[in-house]
C-alpha positions as CSV (number, residue, x, y, z in Angstrom):
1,X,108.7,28.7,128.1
2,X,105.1,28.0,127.6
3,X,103.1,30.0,125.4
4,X,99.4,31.3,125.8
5,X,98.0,32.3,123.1
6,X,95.3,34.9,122.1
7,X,91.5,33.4,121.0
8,X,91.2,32.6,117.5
9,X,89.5,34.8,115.6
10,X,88.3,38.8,114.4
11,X,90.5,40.8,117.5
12,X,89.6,44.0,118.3
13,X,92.7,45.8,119.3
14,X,93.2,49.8,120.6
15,X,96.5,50.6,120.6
16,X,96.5,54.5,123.2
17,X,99.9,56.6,122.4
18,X,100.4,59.9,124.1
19,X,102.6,60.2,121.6
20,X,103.2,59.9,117.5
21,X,106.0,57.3,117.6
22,X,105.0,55.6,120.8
23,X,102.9,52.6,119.4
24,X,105.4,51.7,116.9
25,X,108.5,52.1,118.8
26,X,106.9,50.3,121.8
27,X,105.2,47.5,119.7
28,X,105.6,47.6,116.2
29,X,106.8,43.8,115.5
30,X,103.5,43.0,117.6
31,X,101.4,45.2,115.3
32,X,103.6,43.2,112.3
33,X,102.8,40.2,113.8
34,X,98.7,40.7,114.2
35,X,99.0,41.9,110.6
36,X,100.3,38.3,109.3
37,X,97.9,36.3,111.5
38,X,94.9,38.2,110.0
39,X,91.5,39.3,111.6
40,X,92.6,42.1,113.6
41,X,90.9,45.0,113.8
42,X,93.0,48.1,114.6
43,X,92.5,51.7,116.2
44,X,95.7,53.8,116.8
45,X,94.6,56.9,119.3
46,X,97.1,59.3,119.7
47,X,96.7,62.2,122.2
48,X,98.8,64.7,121.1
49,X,100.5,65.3,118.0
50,X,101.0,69.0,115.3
51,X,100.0,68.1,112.0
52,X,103.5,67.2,110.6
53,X,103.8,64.3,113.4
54,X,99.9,63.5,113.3
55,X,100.9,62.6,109.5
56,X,103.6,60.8,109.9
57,X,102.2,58.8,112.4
58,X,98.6,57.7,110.4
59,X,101.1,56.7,107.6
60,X,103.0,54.4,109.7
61,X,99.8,52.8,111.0
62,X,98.7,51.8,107.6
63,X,102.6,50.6,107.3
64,X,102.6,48.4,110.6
65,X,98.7,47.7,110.4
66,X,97.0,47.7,107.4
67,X,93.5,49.1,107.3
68,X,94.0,50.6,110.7
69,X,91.9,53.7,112.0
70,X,93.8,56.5,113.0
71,X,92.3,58.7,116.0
72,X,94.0,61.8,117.1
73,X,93.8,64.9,119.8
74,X,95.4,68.1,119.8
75,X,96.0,68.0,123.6
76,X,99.5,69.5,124.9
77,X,102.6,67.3,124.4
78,X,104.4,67.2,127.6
79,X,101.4,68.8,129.8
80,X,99.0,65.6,129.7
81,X,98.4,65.7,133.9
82,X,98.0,69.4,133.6
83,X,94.9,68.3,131.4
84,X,93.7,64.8,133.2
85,X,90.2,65.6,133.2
86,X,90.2,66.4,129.2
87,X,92.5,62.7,128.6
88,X,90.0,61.1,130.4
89,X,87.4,62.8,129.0
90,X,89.0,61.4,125.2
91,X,89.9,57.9,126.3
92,X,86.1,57.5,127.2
93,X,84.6,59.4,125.0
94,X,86.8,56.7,122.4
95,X,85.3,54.1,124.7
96,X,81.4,54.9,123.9
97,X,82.3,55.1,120.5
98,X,84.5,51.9,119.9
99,X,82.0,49.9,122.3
100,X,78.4,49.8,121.1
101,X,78.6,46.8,119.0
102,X,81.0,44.9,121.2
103,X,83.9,45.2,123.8
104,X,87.5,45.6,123.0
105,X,89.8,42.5,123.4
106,X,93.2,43.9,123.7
107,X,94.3,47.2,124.4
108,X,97.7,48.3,124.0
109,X,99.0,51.2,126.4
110,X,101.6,52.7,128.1
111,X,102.8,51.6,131.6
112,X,101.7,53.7,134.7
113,X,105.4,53.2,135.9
114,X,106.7,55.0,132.9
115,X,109.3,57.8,133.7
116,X,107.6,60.4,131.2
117,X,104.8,62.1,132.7
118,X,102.5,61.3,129.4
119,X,103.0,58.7,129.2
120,X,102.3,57.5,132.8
121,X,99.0,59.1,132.8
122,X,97.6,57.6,129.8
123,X,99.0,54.3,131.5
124,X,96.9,55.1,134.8
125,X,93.5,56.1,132.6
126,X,93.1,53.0,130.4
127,X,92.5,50.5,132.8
128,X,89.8,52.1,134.4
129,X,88.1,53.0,130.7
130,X,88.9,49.5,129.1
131,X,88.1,47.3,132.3
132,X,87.4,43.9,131.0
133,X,90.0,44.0,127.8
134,X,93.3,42.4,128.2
135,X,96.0,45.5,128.9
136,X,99.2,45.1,127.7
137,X,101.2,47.8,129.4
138,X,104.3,48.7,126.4
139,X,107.7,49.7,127.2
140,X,109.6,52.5,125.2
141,X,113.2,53.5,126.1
142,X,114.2,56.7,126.4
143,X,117.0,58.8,128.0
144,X,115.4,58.6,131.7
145,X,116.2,54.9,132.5
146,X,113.4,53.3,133.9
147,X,113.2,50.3,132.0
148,X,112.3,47.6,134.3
149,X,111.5,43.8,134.7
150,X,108.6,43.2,132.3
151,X,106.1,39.8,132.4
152,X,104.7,38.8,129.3
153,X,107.1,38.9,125.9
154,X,105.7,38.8,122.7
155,X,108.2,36.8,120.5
156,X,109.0,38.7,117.1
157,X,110.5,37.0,114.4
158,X,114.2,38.2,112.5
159,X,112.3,39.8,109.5
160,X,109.7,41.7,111.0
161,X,112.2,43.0,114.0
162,X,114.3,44.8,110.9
163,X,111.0,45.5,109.2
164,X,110.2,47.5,112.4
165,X,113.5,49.3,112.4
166,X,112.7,49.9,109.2
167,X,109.4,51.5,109.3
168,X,110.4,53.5,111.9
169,X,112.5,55.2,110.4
170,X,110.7,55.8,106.8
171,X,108.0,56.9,108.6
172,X,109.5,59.0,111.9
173,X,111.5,61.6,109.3
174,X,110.9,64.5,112.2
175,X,112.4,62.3,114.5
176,X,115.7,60.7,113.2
177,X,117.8,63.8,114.0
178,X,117.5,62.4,117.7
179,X,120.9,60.9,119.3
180,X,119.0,57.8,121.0
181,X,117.0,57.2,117.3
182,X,118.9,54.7,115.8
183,X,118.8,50.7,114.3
184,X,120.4,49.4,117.3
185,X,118.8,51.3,120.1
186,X,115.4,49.4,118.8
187,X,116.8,46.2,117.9
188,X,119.0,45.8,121.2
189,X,116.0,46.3,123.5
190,X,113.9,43.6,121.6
191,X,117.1,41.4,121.4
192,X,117.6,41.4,125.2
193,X,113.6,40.8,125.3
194,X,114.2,38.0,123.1
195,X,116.9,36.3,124.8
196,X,114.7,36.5,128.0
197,X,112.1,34.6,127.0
198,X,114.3,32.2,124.1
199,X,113.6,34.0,121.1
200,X,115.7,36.0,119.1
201,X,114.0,39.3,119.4
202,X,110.8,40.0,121.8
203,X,109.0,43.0,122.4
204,X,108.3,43.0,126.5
205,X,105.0,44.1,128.3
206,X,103.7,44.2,131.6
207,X,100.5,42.7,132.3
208,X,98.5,43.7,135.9
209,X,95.5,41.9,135.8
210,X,94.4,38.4,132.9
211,X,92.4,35.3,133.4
212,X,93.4,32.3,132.8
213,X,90.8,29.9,131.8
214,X,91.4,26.2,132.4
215,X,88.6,24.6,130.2
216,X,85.8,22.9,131.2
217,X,84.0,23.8,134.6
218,X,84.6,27.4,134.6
219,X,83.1,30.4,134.3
């Protein structure tokens, strides 16, 4: 497959969870992997969280992203659309503050297709907060089944798809009582994702709107 990569250079990446867990189950060997290629500058904003999971969850950036900055909300797990004025009201109030010295590159974010009502909200909001930063929309799987065709794969080497599984786990203690929370339910879904795009593990995204620049004579 051919590969198209991100510009060289200090990245300014926003990763948007509705969740504690979300980022790093969804894209945790990607966060690894902008960690190891340097220069990226990292916010984790997580919408809901109690103080336990808000924890756990600024630990684990600092694990997958070193130096990250870790913004949360107390807003209601599971009743996000029940509060879509007060999401929208955080995503771009983050915006303003993120912004004044220079636009996001790549944001991070939950798919508006996603089965879980949270999550498909925040999906819906961040495009039309973060209009001119590359979206990658992030898969997570989950009891409901709606994992579906993705477009853009980010390849994830052997070592940091088991550092992943790993992390997860050190840092997710409130959550490794769950039946689906296990080694192989993280490492299957980015080994199918790998064999997709011939790699041996992927993490999968879907992306809705990019440019494509050809060289000289555009603009």
């Amino acid at each position: 497959m051919i590969g198209l990569g991100l510009p060289e250079g200090n990245l300014r990446v926003l990763c948007v969870a509705a969740h504690p867990d979300d980022v790093e189950i969804a894209c945790g060997g990607t966060l690894l992997a902008l960690a190891a290629r340097g220069g990226a500058q990292v916010v984790v904003a997580t919408l809901t969280g109690s103080p336990e999971r808000r924890a756990e969850a600024e630990a684990a950036a600092q694990a997958f992203s070193p130096g990250a900055t870790s913004r949360f909300w107390s807003l209601a797990d599971g009743r996000l659309p029940e509060h879509w004025g007060a999401v929208k009201d955080a995503l771009e109030g983050l915006a303003r503050e993120l912004e004044p010295d220079g636009r996001i590159d790549l944001v991070l974010a939950p798919s508006p297709q996603d089965a879980h009502q949270d999550h498909r909200l925040v999906g819906e909001l961040v495009p039309t907060v973060w209009r001119d930063a590359l979206v990658l929309e992030y898969e997570i799987p989950k009891w409901d089944g709606d994992l579906r065709r993705v477009t853009t794969y980010v390849p994830v080497g052997s070592a940091d798809a088991r550092r992943k599984v790993e992390l997860l786990s050190k840092h997710y203690p409130s959550q490794t009582g769950r039946d689906w929370w296990d080694d192989e339910t993280f490492l299957g879904l980015m080994r199918l994702r790998g064999m997709e795009c011939r790699s041996t593990y992927a993490e999968g995204f879907t992306v809705r709107k990019q440019r494509l620049d050809l060289g000289a004579g555009t603009s």
